[in-house]
C-alpha positions as CSV (number, residue, x, y, z in Angstrom):
1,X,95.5,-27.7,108.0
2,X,93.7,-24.5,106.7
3,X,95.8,-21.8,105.7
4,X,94.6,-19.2,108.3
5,X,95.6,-22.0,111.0
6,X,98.8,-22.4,110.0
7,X,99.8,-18.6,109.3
8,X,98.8,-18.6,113.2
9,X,101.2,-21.2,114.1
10,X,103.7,-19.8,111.6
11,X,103.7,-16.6,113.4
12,X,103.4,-17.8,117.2
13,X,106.2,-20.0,116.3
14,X,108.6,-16.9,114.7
15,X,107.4,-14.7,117.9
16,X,108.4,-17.3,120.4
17,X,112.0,-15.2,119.7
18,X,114.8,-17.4,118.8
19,X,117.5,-18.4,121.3
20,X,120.5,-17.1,121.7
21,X,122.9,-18.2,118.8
22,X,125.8,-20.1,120.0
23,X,129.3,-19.9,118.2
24,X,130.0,-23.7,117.6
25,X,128.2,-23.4,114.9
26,X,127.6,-21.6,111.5
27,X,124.8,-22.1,109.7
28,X,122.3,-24.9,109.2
29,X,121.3,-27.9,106.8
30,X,118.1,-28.1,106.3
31,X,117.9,-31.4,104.5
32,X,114.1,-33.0,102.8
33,X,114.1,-36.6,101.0
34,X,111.7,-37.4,98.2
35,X,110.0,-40.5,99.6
36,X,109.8,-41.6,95.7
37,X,113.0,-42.9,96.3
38,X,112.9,-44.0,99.6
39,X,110.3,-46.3,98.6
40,X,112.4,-47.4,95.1
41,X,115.7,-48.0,96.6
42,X,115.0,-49.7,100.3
43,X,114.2,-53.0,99.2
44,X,112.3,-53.2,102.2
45,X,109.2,-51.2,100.8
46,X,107.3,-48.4,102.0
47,X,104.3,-48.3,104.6
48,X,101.5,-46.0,105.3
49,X,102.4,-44.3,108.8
50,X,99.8,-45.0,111.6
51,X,98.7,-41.5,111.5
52,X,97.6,-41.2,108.0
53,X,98.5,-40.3,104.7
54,X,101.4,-38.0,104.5
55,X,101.7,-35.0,101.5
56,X,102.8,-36.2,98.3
57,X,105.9,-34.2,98.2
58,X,109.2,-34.1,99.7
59,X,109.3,-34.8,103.3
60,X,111.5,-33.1,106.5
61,X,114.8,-35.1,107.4
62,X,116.4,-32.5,109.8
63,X,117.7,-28.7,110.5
64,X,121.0,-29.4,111.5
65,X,123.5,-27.3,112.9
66,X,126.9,-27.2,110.9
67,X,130.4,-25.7,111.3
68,X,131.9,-23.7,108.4
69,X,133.5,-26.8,107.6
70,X,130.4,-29.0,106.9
71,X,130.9,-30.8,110.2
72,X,127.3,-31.2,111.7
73,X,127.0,-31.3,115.3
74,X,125.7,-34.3,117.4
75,X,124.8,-34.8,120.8
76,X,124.9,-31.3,122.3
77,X,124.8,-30.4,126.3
78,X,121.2,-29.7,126.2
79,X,118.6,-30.3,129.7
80,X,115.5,-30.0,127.7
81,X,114.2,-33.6,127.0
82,X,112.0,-34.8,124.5
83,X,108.0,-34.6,125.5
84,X,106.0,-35.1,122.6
85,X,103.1,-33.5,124.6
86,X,105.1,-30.4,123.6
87,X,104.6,-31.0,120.0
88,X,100.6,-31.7,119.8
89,X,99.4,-28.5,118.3
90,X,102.4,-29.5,115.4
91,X,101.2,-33.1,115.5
92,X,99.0,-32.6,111.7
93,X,102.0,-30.5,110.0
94,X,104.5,-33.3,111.1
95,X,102.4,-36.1,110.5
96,X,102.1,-34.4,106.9
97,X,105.8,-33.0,105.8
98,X,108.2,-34.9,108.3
99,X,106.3,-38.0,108.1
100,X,108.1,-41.5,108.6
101,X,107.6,-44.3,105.9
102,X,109.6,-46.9,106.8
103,X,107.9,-50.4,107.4
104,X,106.6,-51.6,109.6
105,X,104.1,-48.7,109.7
106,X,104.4,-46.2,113.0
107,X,103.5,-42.7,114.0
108,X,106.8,-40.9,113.6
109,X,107.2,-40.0,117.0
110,X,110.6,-42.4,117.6
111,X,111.6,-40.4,114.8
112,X,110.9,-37.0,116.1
113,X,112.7,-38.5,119.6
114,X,115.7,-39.1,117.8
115,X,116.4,-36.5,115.4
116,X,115.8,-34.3,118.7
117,X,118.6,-36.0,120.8
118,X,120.7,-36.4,118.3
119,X,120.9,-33.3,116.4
120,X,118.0,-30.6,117.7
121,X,119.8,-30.0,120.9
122,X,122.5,-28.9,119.1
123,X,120.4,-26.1,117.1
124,X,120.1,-23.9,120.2
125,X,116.1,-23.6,119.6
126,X,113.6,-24.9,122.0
127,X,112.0,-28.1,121.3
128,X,109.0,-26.3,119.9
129,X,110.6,-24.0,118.1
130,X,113.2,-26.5,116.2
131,X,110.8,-28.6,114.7
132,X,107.9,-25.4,114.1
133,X,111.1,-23.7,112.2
134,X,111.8,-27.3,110.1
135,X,108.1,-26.7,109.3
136,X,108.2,-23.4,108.1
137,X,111.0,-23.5,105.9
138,X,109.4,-26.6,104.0
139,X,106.7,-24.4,103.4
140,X,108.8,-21.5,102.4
141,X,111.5,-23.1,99.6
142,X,108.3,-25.5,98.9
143,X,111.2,-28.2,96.6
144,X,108.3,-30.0,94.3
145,X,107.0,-26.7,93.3
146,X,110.6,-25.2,92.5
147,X,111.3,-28.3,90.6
148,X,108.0,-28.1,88.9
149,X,107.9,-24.4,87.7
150,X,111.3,-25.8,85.3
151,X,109.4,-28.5,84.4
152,X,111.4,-31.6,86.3
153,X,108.5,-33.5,87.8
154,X,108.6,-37.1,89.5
155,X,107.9,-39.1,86.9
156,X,110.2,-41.7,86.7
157,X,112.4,-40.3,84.0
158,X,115.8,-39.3,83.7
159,X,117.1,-35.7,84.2
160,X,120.1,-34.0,84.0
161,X,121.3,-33.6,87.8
162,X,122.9,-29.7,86.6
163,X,119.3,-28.8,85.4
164,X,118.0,-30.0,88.8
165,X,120.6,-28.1,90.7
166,X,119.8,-24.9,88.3
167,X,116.2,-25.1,88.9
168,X,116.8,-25.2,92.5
169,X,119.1,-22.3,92.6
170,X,117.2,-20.2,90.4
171,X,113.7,-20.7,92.6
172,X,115.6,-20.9,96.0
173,X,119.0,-18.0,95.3
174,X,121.3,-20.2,96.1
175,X,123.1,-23.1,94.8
176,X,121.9,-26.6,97.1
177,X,123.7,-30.4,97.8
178,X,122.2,-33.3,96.1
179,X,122.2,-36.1,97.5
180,X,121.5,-39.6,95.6
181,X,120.8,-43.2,96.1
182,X,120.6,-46.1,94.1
183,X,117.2,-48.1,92.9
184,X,117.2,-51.8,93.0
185,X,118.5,-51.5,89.6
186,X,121.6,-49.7,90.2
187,X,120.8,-46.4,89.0
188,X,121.2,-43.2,90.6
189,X,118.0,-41.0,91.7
190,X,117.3,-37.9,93.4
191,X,117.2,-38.7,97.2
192,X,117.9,-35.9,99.8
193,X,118.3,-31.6,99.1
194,X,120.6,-29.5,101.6
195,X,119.8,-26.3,101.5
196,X,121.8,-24.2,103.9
197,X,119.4,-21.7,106.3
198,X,121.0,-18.8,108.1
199,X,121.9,-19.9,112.1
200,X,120.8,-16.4,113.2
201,X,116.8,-16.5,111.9
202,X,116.8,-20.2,111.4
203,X,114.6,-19.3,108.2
204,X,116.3,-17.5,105.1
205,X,117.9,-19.3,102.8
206,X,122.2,-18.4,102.4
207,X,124.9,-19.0,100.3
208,X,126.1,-22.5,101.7
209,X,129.6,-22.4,103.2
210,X,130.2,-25.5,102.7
211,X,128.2,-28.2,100.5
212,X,128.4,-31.8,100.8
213,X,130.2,-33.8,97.9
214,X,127.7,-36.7,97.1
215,X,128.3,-39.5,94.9
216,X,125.7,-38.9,91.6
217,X,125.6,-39.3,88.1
218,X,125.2,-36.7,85.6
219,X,121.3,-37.7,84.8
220,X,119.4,-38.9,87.5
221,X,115.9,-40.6,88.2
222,X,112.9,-38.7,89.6
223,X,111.0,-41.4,90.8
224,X,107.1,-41.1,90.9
225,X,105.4,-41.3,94.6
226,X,101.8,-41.5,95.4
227,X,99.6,-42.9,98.2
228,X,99.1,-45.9,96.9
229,X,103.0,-46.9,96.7
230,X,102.5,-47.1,100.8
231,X,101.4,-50.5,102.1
232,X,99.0,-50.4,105.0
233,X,101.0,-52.6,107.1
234,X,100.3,-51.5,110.3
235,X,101.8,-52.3,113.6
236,X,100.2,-49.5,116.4
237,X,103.2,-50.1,118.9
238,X,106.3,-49.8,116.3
239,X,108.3,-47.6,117.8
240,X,111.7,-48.6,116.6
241,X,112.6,-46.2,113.9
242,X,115.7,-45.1,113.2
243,X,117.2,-41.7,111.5
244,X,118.2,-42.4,107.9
């Protein structure tokens, strides 16, 4: 998407006016996964979705609302359902940032469907507005680049999972949750990032009231991730993905 067209969006999506903020919640996790690892530690592989090739960079999970306590909410009262027809002008930016992987190929929308019935009608933002938001924040924290200006790229190696969390904070002001998995080799890699957004403007970055404790090593993979790790195993009516 050219830059002038997603400025637009950017700004019809911030003037839309945010709900009202409820007060069962505190803040949110905006979480991203590097599909690197996805693809290293499933066992299952990794496929290209139906709708293209995604970025090469981290990729949307979720913006989830979360007590003070770390609890994140699930399920919420809520009478707006899902309509993907809602979502077409976003269809490119999701297809490209919150893109699903998982094989056999599909077009992320069973994705979309579940996140938003299991988490975005807790976030007190419109179904439009929760996923425009997860969009804009990706672009504003922008992870790869952070990670790249301190010279931690993914290229397989091993780094120290402190220098990854001091990159982060430095680039980002705050200090973020790491969150690892294992390779088929047993060895710990950097998987998902929590970053902790402010509930009121459901954009800036805040000091997180409560980070998750993850199980990781002190050095960590970084695995690589290009295009060409996705197999084109395509199955047009595959519907049946699941949250990770």
């Amino acid at each position: 998407m050219a830059h002038e067209q997603w400025l637009l969006l950017a700004l019809v999506g911030l003037g839309m006016g945010l709900q009202a903020m409820a007060k069962d919640f505190d803040f949110y996790y905006y979480v991203s996964q590097w599909p690197g690892s996805y693809c290293a530690q499933s066992g299952k592989g990794c496929c290209l979705p139906t709708t293209g090739e995604p970025d090469e960079n981290f990729f949307i999970v979720g913006l989830y609302a979360t007590t003070s306590v770390g609890a994140v909410l699930r399920k919420c009262p809520n009478e707006q359902s899902f309509d993907f027809s809602k979502l077409e002008d976003l269809e490119e930016s999701l297809s490209d940032v919150w893109s699903s992987i998982k094989c056999p190929s599909n077009n992320g929308q069973s994705m979309w469907k579940s996140l938003w019935k299991n988490n975005g009608v807790c976030s007190n933002l419109g179904l439009f507005e929760y996923f425009v938001q997860g969009i804009i924040i990706h672009r504003e924290i922008n992870l790869i680049k952070a990670l790249r200006i301190h010279g931690i790229v993914p290229d397989g190696r091993l780094y120290q999972l402190a220098d990854i969390k001091k990159a982060l904070k430095i680039e980002l002001g705050e200090e973020v949750g790491i969150r690892c998995s294992t390779n088929l080799e047993g060895n710990f890699q950097l998987y998902e990032v929590y970053v902790c957004i402010d509930k009121h403007d459901a954009t800036s970055v805040i000091p997180c009231p409560s980070l998750p404790n993850f199980k990781c090593s002190d050095e960590i993979r970084f695995p690589t991730f290009d295009i060409q790790m996705l197999e084109k195993n395509v199955t047009s009516n595959s519907l049946n993905l699941q949250v990770e």
